[in-house]
Wavefront OBJ file of the C-alpha trace (Angstrom):
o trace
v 182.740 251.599 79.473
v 185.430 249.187 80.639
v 185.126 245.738 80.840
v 186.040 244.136 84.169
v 187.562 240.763 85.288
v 185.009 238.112 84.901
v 183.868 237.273 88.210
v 185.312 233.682 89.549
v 182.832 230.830 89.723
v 183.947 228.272 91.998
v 182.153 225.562 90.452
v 184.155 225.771 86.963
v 187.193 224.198 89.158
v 184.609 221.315 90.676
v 183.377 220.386 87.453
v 186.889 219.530 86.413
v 187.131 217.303 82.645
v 183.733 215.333 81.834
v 183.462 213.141 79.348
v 181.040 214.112 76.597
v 178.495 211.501 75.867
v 175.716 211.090 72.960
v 173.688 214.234 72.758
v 176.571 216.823 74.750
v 178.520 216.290 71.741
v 177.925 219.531 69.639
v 180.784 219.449 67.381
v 178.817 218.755 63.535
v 181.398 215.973 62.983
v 183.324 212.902 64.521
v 185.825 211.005 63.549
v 184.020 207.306 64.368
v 185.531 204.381 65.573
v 182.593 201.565 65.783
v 182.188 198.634 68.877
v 184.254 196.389 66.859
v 187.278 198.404 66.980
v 186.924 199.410 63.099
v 187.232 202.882 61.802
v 184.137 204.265 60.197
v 185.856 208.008 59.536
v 184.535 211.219 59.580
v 180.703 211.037 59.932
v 178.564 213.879 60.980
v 177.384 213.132 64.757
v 173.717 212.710 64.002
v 174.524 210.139 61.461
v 176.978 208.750 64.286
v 174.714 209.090 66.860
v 171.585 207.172 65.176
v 174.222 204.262 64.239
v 174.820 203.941 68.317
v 171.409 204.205 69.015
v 170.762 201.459 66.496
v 173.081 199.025 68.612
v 171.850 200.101 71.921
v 175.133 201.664 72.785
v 176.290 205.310 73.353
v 178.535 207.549 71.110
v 181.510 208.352 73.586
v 183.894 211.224 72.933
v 187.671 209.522 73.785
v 189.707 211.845 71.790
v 188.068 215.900 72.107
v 191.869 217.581 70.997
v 191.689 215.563 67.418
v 190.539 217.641 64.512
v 187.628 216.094 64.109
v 186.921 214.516 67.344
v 187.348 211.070 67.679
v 183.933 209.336 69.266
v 183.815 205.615 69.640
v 180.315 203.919 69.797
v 180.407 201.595 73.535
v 178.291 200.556 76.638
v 179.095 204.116 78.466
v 177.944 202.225 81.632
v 180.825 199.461 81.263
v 183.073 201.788 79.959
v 182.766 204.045 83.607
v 182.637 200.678 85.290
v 186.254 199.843 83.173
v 187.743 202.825 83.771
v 187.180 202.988 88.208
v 188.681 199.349 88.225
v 191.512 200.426 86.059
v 192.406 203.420 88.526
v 192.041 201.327 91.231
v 193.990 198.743 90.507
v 196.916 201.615 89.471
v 196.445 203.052 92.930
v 196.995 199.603 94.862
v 200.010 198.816 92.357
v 201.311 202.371 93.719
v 203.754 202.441 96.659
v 202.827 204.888 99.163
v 205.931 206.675 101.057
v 204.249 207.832 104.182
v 206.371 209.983 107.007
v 206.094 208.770 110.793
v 206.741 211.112 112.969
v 208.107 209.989 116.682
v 208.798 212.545 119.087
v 211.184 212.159 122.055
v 211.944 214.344 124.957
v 215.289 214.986 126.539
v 213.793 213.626 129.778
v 212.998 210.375 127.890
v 214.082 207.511 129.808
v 216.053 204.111 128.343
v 213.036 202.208 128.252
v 210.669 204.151 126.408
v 213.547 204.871 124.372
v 214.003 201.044 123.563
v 210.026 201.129 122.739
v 210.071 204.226 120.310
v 213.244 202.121 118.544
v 211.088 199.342 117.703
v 207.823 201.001 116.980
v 210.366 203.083 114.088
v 211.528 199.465 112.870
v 207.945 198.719 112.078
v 207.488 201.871 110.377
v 210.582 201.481 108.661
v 209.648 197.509 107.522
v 206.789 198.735 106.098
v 208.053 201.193 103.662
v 207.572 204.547 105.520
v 210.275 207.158 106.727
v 210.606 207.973 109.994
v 211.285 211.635 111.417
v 212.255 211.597 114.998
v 212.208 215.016 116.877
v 213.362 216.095 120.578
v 211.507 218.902 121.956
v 213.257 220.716 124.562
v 210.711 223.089 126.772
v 212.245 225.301 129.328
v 216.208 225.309 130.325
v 216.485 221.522 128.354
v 217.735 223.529 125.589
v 220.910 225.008 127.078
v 221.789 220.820 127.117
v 221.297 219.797 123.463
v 223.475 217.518 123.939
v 221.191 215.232 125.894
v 219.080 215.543 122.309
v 222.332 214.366 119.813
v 222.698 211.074 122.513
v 218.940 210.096 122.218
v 219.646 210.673 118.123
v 222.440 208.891 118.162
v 220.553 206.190 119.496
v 217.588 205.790 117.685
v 219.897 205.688 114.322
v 222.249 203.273 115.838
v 219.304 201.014 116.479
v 217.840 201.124 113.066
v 221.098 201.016 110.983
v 220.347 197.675 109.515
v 217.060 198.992 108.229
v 216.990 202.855 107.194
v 219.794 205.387 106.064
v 219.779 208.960 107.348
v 218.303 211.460 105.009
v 218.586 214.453 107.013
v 221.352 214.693 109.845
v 220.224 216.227 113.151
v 219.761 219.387 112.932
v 218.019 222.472 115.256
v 214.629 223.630 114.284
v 213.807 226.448 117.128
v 213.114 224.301 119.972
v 213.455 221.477 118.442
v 216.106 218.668 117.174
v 215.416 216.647 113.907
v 216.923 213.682 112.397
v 214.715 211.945 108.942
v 215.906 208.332 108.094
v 214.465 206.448 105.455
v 214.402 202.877 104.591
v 216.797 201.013 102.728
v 216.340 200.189 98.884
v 216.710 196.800 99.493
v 213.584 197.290 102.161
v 211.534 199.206 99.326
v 212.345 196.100 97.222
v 210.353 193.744 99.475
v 207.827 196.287 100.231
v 207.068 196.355 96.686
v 207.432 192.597 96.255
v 204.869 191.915 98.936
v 202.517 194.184 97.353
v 203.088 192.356 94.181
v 202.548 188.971 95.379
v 199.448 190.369 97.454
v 197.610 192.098 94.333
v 198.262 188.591 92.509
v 196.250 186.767 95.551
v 193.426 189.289 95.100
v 192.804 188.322 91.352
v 193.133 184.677 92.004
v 190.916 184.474 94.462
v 188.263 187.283 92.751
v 188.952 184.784 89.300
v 187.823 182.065 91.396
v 184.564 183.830 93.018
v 186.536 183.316 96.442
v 186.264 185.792 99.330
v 189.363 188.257 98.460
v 192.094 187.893 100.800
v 192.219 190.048 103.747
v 194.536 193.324 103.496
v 197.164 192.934 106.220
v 196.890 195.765 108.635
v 198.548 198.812 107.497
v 200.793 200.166 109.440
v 199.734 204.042 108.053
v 196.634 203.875 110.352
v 198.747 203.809 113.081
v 199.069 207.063 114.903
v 202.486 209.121 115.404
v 203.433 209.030 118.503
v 203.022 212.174 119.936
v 204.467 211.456 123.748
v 201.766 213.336 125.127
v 202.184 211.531 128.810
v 206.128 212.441 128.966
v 204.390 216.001 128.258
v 202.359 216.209 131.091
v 204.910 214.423 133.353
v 207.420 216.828 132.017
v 205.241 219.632 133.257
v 204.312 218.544 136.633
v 208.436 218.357 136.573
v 208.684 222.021 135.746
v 205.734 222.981 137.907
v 207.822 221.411 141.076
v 211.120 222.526 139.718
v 209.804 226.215 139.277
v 208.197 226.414 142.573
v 211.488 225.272 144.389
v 213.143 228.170 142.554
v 210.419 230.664 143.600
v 210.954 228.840 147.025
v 214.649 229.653 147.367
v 214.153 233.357 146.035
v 211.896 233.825 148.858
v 213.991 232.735 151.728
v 216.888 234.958 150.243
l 1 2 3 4 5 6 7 8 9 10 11 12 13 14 15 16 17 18 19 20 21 22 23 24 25 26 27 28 29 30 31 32 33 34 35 36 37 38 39 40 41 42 43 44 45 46 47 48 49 50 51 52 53 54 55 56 57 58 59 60 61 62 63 64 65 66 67 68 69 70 71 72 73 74 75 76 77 78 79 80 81 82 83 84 85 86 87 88 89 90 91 92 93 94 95 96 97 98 99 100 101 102 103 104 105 106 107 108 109 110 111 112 113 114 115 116 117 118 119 120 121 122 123 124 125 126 127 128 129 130 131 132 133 134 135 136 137 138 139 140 141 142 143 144 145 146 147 148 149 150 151 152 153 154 155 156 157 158 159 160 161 162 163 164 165 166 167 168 169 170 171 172 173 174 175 176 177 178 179 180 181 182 183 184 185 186 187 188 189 190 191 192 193 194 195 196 197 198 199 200 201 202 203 204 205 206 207 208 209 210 211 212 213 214 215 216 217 218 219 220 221 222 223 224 225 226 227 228 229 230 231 232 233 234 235 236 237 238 239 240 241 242 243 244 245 246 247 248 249 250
């Protein structure tokens, strides 16, 4: 008889890497490195174990690949504790390019034009690309044209701040252009975030209340121009009816 595929169990892939603590470890030996930082060598792990045990502390595995493993003997609770503040800290040193997406119509008018402009300089000041794309619905796309203006536009009004990425270019109905900001703007993006994680320790050094995060500009919505939409359609609505209109008194 045939063996078949082991069966999948999702929960191997949740489990993920643990780290092996006291009695888990089942290898016979460890390689031992003691709370002091001094190297103990190879001892068996219940002779390892009971020396941990002896200093209230835990036998951690930090090295399971070595030949023996390498356990060190540590407060397993401060060492999680150590570990979470260490990631943390990594992830707010990290600088987060986030895509903002700002979507235009070819019906658009100047103003709201003018307002999607800024709102992309904001985006753009705080370290994020921006995508703009015009949607065309209906006959609009036999005028792309009206599209490349708006483009035009937008990246003439954020020169000073973002280079184009991606030129515009035609995705079915729609017309594209990415720009991204500047290096010099990713400088002082990163600077700020710098100076701000510096504030935090002070002040947590100090026992003072940490320093608010300035508001982050990622929570922000895209816009997704959902009231030019339904304008746009009442427009159609009107525009198809007068067509329908026409047809009838021919």
């Amino acid at each position: 008889m045939s063996m078949g595929r082991p069966r999948f169990d999702p929960r191997q892939q949740q489990r993920g890497f643990q780290i092996r603590v006291n009695h888990r470890i089942r290898v016979p030996e460890v390689r031992v490195i003691d709370s002091n930082g001094d190297m103990l060598g190879v001892l068996q792990t219940h002779e390892a174990l009971r020396k941990a045990q002896e200093q209230g502390l835990d036998l951690v595995e930090v090295n399971p690949k070595a030949e023996p493993p390498v356990c060190k003997i540590l407060d397993f609770g401060k060492f999680k504790y150590e570990e979470k503040k260490k990631t943390a800290e990594a992830k707010r040193k990290q600088t987060v390019v986030d895509v903002k997406e700002i979507k235009l119509r070819p019906k658009t008018d100047d103003h709201d034009l003018a307002f999607k402009v800024k709102a992309a300089r904001r985006f753009l000041e705080a370290g994020h690309k921006v995508k703009f794309t015009v949607r065309f619905r209906g006959r609009e796309i036999t005028h792309p044209e009206k599209a490349q203006e708006q483009l035009t536009f937008v990246i003439a009004g954020t020169e000073d701040l973002a280079n184009v990425e991606t030129r515009a270019m035609m995705e079915a109905r729609t017309m594209t252009v990415m720009i991204a900001p500047k290096p010099a703007i990713m400088q002082r993006v990163a600077a700020l975030k710098v100076q701000r994680e510096k504030e935090r320790q002070q002040a947590e050094r100090e026992g003072r209340e940490l320093p608010p995060e300035p508001e982050s500009l990622a929570n922000l919505e895209d816009d997704d121009d959902d009231d030019d939409d339904e304008r746009d359609d009442d427009d159609e609505r009107d525009e198809d009816a007068g067509v329908k209109d026409e047809a009838a008194k021919g």
